[in-house]
C-alpha positions as CSV (number, residue, x, y, z in Angstrom):
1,X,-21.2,-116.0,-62.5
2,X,-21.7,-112.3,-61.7
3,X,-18.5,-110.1,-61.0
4,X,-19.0,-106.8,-59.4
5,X,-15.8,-104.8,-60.9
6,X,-15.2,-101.7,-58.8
7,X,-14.5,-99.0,-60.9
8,X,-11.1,-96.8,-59.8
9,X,-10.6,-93.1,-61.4
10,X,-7.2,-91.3,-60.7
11,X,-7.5,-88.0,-60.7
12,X,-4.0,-86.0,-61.3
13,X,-3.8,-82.2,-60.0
14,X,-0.4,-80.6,-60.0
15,X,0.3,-78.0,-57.5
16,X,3.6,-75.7,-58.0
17,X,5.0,-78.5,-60.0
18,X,3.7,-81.4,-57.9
19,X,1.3,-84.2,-58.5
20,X,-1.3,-85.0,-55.7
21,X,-2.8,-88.3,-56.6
22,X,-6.2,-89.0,-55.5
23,X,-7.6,-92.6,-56.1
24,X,-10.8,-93.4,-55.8
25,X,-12.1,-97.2,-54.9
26,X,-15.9,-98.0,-55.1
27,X,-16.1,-94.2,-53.7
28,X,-14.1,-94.7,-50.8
29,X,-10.3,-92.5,-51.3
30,X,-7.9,-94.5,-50.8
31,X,-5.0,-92.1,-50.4
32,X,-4.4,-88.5,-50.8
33,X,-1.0,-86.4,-50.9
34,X,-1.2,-82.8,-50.0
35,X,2.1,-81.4,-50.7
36,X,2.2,-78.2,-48.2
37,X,2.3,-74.9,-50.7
38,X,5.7,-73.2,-50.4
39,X,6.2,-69.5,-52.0
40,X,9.3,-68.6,-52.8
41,X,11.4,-65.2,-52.1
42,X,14.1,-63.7,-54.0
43,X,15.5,-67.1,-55.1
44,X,16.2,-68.9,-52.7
45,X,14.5,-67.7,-49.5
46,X,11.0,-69.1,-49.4
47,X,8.0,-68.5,-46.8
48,X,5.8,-71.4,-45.5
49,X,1.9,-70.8,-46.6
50,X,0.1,-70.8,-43.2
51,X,-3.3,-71.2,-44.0
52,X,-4.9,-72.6,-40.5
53,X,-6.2,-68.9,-40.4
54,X,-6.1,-68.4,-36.9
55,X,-4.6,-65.2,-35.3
56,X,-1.7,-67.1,-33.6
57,X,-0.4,-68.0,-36.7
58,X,-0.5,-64.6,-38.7
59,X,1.0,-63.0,-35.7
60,X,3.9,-65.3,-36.8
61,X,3.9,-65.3,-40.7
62,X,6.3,-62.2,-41.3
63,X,8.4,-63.3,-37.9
64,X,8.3,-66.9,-39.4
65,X,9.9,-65.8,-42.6
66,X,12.3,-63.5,-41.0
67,X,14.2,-66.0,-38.9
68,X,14.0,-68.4,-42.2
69,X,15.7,-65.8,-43.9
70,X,19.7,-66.6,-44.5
71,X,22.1,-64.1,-41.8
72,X,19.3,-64.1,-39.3
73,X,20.3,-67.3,-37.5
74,X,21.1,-65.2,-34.3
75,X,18.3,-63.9,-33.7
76,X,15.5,-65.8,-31.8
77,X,11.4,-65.7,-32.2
78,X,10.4,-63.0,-29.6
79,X,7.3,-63.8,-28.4
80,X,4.1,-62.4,-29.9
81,X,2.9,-61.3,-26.3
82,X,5.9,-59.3,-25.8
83,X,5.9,-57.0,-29.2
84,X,1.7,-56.7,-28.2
85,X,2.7,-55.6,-25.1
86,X,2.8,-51.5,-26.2
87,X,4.8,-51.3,-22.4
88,X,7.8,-53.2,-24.4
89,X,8.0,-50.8,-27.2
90,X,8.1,-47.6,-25.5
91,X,10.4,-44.6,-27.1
92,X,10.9,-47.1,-30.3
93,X,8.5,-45.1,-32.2
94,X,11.1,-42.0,-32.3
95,X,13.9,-44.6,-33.4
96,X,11.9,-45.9,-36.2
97,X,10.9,-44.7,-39.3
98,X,7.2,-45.4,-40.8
99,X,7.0,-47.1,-37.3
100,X,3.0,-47.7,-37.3
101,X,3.0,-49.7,-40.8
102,X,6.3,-51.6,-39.6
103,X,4.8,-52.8,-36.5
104,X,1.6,-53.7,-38.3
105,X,4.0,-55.5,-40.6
106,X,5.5,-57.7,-37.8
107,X,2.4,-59.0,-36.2
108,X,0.9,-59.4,-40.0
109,X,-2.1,-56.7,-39.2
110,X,-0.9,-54.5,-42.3
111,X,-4.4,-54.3,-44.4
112,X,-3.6,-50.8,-46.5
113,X,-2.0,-50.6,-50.0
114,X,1.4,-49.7,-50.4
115,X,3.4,-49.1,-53.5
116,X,6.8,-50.7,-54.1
117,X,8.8,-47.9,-53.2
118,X,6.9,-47.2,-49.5
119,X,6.4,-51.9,-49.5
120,X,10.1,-51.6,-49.5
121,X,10.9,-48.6,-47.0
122,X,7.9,-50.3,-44.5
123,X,10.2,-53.8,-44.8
124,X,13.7,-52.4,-44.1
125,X,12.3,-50.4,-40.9
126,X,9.9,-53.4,-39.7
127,X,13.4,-55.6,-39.3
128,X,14.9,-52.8,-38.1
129,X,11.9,-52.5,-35.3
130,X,12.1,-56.1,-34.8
131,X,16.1,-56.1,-34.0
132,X,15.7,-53.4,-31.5
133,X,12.7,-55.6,-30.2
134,X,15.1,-58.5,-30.3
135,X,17.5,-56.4,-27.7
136,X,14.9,-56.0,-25.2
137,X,13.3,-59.3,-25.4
138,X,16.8,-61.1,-25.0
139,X,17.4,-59.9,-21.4
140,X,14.3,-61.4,-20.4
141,X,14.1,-64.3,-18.5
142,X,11.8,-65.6,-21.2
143,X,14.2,-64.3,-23.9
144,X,17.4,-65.6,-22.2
145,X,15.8,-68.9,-22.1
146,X,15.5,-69.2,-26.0
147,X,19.1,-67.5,-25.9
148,X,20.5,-70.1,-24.0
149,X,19.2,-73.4,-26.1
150,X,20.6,-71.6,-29.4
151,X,23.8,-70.9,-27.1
152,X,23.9,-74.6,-26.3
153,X,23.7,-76.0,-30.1
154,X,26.1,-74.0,-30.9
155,X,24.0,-71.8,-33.4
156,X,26.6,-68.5,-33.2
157,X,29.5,-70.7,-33.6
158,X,32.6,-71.7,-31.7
159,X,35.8,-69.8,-30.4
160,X,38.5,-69.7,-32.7
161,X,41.2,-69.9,-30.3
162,X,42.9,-73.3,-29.9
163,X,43.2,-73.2,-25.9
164,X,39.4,-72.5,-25.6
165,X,38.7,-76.3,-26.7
166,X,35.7,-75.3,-29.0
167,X,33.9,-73.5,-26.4
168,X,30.5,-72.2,-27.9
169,X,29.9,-67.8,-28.7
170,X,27.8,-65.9,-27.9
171,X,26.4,-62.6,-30.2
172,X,27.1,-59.1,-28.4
173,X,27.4,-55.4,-30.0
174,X,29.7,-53.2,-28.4
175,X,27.4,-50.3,-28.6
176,X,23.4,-50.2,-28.0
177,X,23.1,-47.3,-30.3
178,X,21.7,-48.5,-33.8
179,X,24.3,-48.1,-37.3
180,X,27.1,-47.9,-34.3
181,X,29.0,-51.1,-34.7
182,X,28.2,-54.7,-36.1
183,X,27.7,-57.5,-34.0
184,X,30.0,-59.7,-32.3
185,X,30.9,-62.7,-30.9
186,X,32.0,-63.2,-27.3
187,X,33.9,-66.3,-25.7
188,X,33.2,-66.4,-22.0
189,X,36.4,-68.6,-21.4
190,X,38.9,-66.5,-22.9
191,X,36.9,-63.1,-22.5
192,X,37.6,-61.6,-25.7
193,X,35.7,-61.2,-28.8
194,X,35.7,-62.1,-32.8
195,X,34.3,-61.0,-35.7
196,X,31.6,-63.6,-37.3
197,X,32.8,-65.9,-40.0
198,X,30.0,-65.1,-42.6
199,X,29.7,-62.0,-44.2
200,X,25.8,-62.2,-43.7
201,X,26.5,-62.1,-39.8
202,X,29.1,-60.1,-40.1
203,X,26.8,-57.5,-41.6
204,X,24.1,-57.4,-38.4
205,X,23.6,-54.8,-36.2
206,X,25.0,-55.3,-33.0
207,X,22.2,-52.9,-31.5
208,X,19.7,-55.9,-32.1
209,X,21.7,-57.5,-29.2
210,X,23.1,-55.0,-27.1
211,X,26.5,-55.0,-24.8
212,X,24.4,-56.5,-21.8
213,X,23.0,-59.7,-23.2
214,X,26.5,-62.3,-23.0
215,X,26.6,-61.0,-19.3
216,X,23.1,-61.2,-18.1
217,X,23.0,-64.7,-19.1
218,X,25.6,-66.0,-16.9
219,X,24.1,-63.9,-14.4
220,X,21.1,-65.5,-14.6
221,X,22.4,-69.1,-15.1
222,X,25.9,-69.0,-13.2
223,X,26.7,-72.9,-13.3
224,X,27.3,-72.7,-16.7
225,X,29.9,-69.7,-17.0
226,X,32.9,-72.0,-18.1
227,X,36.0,-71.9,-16.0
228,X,39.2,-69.9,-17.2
229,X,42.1,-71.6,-18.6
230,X,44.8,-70.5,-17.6
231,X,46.6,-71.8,-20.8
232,X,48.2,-70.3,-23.0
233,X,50.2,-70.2,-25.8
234,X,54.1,-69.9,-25.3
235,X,56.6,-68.8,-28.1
236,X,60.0,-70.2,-28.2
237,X,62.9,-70.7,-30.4
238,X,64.7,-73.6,-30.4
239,X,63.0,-74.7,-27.2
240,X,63.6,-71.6,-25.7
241,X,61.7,-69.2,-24.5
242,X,62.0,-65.7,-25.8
243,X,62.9,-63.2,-22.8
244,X,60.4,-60.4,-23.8
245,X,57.5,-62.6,-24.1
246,X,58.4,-64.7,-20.7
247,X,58.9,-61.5,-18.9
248,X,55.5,-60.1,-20.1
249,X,54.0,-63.6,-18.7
250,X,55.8,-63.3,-15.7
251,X,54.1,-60.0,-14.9
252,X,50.8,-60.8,-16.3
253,X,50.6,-64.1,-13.4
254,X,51.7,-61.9,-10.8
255,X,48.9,-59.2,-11.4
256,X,46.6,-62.3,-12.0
257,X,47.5,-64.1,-8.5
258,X,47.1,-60.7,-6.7
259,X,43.6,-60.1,-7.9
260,X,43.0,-63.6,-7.4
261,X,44.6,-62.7,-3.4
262,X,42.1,-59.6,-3.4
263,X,39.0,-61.6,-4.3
264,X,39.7,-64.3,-2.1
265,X,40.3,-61.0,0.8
266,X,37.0,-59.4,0.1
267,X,35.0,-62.7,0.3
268,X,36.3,-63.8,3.5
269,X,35.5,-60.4,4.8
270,X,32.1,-60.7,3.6
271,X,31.3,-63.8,5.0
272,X,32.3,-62.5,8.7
273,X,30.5,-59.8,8.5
């Protein structure tokens, strides 16, 4: 009797410390692992290797890696249309150093040499370009939209304050000049703001978000500005209330109903006229 043995070869290539195994059956491959290739930056931030080759995805290679990067979790992708768009970037070039290379940078278009001392000035500006980008895009209605779904995970965090019940931040700087002040957070129940809770946060310009941004979004989607609590927190000892701190209350409802009494005033007059 005649047996036909098929004869199987494994062939073992390793890739950044990874086997791919490739097995071949009577010269038909039966399976075949391609591990994607990852590179790795400064330790521990690393960079997908895009390698589809298309323009879409180059535009997006440096963005890509700057959102990966850890302390950039409030910013969102800004849309490669948009930083094309030369309209968008108008009087930026006067804010930006080496402002050409930077923007060639961000959409991935930078083809000449640089040495390590200009590779690392053209870095710094190109994320500064790109927060300043960031500012603009975010009032949007495109922008705002991305906004809004990292706004509704949660992604900037919650509000410390007890009597808020959890109620989700949002980033806003209290200046739209750059190197002014750091970012913030702002709580649209209590109307006050925080400071982030990691240093790496803490440490962002709040120019990349501007003081419009919180507001504009409630403007733009009103059903979801969060009612104000009127809660709040009352100090007493034994029980008791203490008289400065009641009195201070006392006066802060009264100037709270008759604002209340003056909105209530001006829309009934705009609704008869």
């Amino acid at each position: 009797m005649h047996y036909n043995c098929g004869l199987i070869s494994t062939i073992r290539i390793a890739i950044l410390s990874k086997q791919i195994e490739v097995q071949f059956n009577d010269l038909e491959i039966e399976g075949f692992k391609n591990d994607k290739q990852e590179i790795y930056l400064d330790g521990d931030e690393k960079m997908d290797d895009l390698t589809s080759g298309s323009d879409s995805d180059y535009a997006k290679y440096w963005i890509d890696w700057f959102l990966s990067t850890k302390g950039n979790e409030y910013f969102c992708e800004v849309d490669e249309e948009y930083i094309l768009d030369r309209f968008n970037l108008t009087g930026l070039n006067s804010e930006v150093q080496h402002y050409v290379q930077a923007l060639d940078l961000i959409t991935d278009s930078l083809e000449e040499e640089l040495d390590d001392e200009m590779r690392e000035a053209v870095e710094k500006s190109a994320r500064h370009l790109y927060g300043l980008i960031h500012a603009r895009f975010i009032i949007t209605s495109r922008g705002l939209a991305k906004m809004l779904e990292k706004y509704k995970k949660a992604d900037f965090g919650r509000c410390p304050r007890v009597l808020c019940h959890n109620q989700p931040l949002l980033p806003v700087g209290l200046s739209d000049q750059p190197y002014t002040k750091s970012v913030k957070l702002y709580c649209p129940r209590c109307e006050d703001i925080y400071n982030p809770k990691s240093t790496r946060h803490a440490s962002i310009d709040g120019a990349y978000y501007g003081s419009t941004f919180p507001h504009m979004l409630f403007q733009v989607y009103p059903h979801l500005l969060p009612p104000k609590s009127n809660e709040r927190y009352i100090p007493k000892i034994f029980g008791f209330k203490i008289h400065d701190i009641a009195k201070q209350h006392r006066w802060q409802d009264q100037q709270r109903e008759e604002q209340q009494r003056r909105i209530t005033v001006v829309g009934e007059g705009n609704v008869n006229s």
